[in-house]
N, C-alpha and C positions, 0 to 999 in steps of 0.2 A: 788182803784178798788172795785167795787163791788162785794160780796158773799151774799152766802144762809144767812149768820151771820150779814153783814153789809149793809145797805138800807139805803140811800140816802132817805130823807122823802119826799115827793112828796106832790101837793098842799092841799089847805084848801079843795076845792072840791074832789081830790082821798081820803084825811085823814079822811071826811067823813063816808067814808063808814066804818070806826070802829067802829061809833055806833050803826051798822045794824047785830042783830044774823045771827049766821051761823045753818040751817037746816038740820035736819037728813038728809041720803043721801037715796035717793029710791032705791028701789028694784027693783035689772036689773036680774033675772033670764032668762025675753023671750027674752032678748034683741040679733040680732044677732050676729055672730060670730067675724065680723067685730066690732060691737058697745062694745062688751065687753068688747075688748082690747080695747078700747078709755077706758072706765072706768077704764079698770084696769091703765091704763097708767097716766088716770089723779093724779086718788088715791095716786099714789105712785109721783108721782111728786108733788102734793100738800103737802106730809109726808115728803117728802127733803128740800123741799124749807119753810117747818114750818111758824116763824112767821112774815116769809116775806110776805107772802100773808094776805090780811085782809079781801078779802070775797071767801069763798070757792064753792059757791053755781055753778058757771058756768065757764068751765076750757075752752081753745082756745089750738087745737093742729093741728097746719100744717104739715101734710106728705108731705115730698117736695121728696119723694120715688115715687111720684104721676107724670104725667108728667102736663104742665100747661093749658090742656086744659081740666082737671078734675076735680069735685069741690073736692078739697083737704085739706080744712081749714074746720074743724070740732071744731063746738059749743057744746060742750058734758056738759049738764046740767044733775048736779049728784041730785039733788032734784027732780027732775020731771022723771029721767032715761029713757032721750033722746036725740039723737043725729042730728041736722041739720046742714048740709054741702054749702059750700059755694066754690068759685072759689077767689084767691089767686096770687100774683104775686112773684117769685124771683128774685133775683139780677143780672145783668147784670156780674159780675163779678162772676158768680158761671154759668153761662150759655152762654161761650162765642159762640157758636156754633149757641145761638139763635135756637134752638129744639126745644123748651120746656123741655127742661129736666135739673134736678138740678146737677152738676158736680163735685160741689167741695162747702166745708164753708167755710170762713175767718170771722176773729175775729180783721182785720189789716185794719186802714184807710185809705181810697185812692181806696181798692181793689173794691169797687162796688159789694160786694158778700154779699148772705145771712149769717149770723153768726146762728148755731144751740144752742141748751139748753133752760133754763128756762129761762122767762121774769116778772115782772111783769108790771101792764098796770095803769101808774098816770094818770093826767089828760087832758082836751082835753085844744088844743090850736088852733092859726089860723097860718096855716102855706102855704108854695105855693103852696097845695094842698087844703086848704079851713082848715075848722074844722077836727083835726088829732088829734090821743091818742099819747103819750109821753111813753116812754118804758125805763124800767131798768135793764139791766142786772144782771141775777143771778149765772151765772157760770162761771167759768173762760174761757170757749169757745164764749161766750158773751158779755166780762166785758166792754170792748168797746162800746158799744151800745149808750152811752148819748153822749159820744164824738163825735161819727160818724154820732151821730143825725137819727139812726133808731127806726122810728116810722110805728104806724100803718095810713094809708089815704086812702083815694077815688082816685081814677085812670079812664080816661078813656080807658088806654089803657088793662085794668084788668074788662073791660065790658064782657058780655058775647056775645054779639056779635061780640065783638074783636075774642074769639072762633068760630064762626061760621065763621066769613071771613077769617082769616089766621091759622083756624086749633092750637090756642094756643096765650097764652095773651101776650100782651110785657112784658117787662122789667123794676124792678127797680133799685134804687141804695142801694139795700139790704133791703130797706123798706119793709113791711107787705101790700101792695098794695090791695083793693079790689074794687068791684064795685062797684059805689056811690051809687045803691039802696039797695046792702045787708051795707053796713058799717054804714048807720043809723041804721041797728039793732047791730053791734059790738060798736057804741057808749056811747047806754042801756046797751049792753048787757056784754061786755068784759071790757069795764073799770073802773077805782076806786078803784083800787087796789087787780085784781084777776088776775090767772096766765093765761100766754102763752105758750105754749112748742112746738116748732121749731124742727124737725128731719128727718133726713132718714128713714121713718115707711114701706111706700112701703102696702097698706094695701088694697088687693080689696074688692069688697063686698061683698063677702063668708068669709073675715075673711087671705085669705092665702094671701102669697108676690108674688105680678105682677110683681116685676123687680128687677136686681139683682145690688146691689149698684155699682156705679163705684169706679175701682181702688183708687184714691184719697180721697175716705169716707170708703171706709172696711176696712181698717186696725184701723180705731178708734173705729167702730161695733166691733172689735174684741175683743178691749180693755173695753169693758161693756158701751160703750155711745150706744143709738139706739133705743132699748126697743123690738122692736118686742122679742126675744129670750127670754127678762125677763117677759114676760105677755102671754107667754104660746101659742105663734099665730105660731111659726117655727125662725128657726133659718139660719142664713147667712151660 
């Protein structure tokens, strides 16, 4: 199983990027209310997960507290101290109702659900989605991840027009799904061994929580998995 401690080493192409310095982080004083807590969230997730990550320069955090017709996969680059947002697919097994909305995580194969915690992102491969990043779980809500074969891919049904005709994206089988024009920039941008963090953030753009988790995820919010409460944005 996979931990913060034990990494599975990832290709010649992720291991690369160890000979690449990691950059002071920028100064986010104007950044808004909402952006801050991405940084603080990344910060502190990059400090957990130590030296498992090999480039720290651009962190990947899904709010799946977001419903799916929101860009809710945020590219939080802490050198440049900015934040661009993208649209995002979950798992059919975490959304049986088909809403849009995230209902439940699993960590168990078969379930078709997203699994929450840290990731980090190896290399790209050719999968039945085309060119896909390869993902390792870092937490025991995770650990599962290579077995189940959740990766990050292009989707059409994770277009943004998929949002505008059915009011919210399909569905995957727990995979990081996005739209084949932004995930050429998550292929630059998020892989090679830097983190991902996957949660119930729930984060609007003032900064405060738009929705209040369901039953089958607050009681583990309670138990300190989450973050909103530890980066200072409100509490459950």
């Amino acid at each position: 199983m996979l931990n913060r401690r034990s990494l599975i080493k990832g290709s010649v192409a992720a291991s690369a990027a160890l000979a690449l310095p990691t950059r002071a982080f920028a100064s986010v004083e104007t950044a808004s209310r909402r952006d801050q807590a991405l940084f603080d969230i990344a910060k502190r997730e990059l400090q957990k997960a130590g030296s498992s990550i090999w480039r720290s320069d651009i962190v990947g955090i899904a709010d799946f507290g977001l419903r799916s017709s929101e860009e809710r996969f945020h590219f939080v680059n802490l050198e440049q101290g900015s934040v661009r947002s993208f649209y995002v697919a979950h798992g059919a097994g975490s959304d049986p109702e088909h809403d849009g909305w995230l209902n439940e995580f699993s960590n168990v194969e078969g379930s078709n659900a997203t699994s929450r915690g840290a990731y980090v992102t190896w290399e790209w491969y050719k999968g039945r989605y085309g060119t896909s990043i390869r993902l390792g779980g870092l937490d025991e809500s995770n650990s599962n991840a290579l077995p189940r074969a959740i990766v990050m891919h292009p989707a059409e049904y994770a277009r943004r027009n998929h949002v505008e005709k059915w009011g919210r994206l399909g569905r995957s089988n727990g995979c990081f799904a996005m739209d084949p024009e932004d995930f050429r920039e998550a292929l630059w941008n998020l892989s090679g061994g830097r983190l991902l963090y996957a949660d119930w953030l729930s984060l609007g753009a003032d900064g405060e929580k738009v929705a209040d988790a369901p039953a089958t995820i607050r009681p583990h919010l309670a138990n300190g998995a989450g973050g909103i409460g530890e980066v200072g944005v409100g509490t459950y």
